[in-house]
N, C-alpha and C positions, 0 to 999 in steps of 0.2 A: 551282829548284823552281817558283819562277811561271813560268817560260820555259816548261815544260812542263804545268802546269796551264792555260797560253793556249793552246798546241799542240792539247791534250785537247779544252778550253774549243770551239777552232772544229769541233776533229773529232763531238764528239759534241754539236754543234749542227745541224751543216751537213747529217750524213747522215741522220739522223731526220727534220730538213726535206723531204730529198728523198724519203723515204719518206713523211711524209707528202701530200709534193706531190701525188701517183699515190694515196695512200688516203681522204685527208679534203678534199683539193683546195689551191689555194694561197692561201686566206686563212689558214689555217693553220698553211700552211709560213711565209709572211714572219712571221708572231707570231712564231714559235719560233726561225726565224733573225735576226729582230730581237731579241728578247732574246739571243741568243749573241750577235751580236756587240757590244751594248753589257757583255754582260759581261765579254769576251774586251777590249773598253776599259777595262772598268775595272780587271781586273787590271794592265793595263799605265803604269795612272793610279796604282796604288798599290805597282807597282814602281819608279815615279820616284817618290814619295813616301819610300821604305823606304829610297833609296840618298842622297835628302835630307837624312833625320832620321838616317843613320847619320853620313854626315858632320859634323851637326853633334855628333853627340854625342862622335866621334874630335876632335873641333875642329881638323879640315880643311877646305877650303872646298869649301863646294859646288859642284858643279858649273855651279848656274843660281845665279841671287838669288833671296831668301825673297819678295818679291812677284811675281817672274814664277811661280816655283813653286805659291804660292795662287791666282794668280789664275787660271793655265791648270787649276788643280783645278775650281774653282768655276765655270769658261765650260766645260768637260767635265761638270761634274753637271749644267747647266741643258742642254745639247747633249743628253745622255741624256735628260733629264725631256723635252723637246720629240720625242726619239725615241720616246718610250714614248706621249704624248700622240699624237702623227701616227698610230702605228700604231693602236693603239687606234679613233681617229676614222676612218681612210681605209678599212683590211683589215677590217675586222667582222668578222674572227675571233676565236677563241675567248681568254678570257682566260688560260686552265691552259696553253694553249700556251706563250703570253709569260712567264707566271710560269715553267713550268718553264726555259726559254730562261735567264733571269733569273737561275734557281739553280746553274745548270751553275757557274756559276764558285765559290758554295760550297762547292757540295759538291766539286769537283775540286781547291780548295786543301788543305780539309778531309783529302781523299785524300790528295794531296801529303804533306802533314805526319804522318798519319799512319806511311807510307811511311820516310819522315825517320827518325821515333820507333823506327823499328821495327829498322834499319838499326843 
């Protein structure tokens, strides 16, 4: 399910960008493909997370250790937070772009699971 809500995640990132490249110009596209792909990271930050906390709850061993685990969580949210800052500061583009970039990956799990449910 997240293998394919990060597939989504980059597809309806990338190509909206490129249309807006040619519509709104490209400070607008990097907003919105800068938040794709930190969001497209951060599903993939909490698909190591989910096979973490599953191991331990099977109390099998993880595949990593619980400090390499938080701490590569925690150098990835500041990693984002600096992404999200730089664009902000450098592209002066629009913020609705980056936000929505941003929510792709909710709304695309959200999807996911629904899907799931539905099945």
């Amino acid at each position: 399910m997240l293998q394919r809500a990060m597939r989504n995640t980059l597809i309806l990132g990338l190509v909206p960008a490129l249309v807006l490249l040619f519509v709104s110009g490209w400070r607008n596209a990097a907003m919105l493909a800068t938040g794709a792909l930190i969001s497209a990271g951060s599903i993939l930050e909490w698909r190591r997370l989910i096979g973490f906390i599953n191991a331990k709850l099977d109390k099998k061993k993880p595949p990593q250790g619980t400090l390499l685990v938080v701490s590569s969580f925690v150098l990835r949210l500041t990693i984002f937070a600096a992404a999200i800052y730089v664009s902000l500061k450098c592209f002066h583009g629009s913020v609705t772009a980056l936000l929505c970039g941003l929510g792709l990956a909710l709304v695309l799990i959200a999807w996911e699971a629904l899907k799931l449910l539905r099945d």
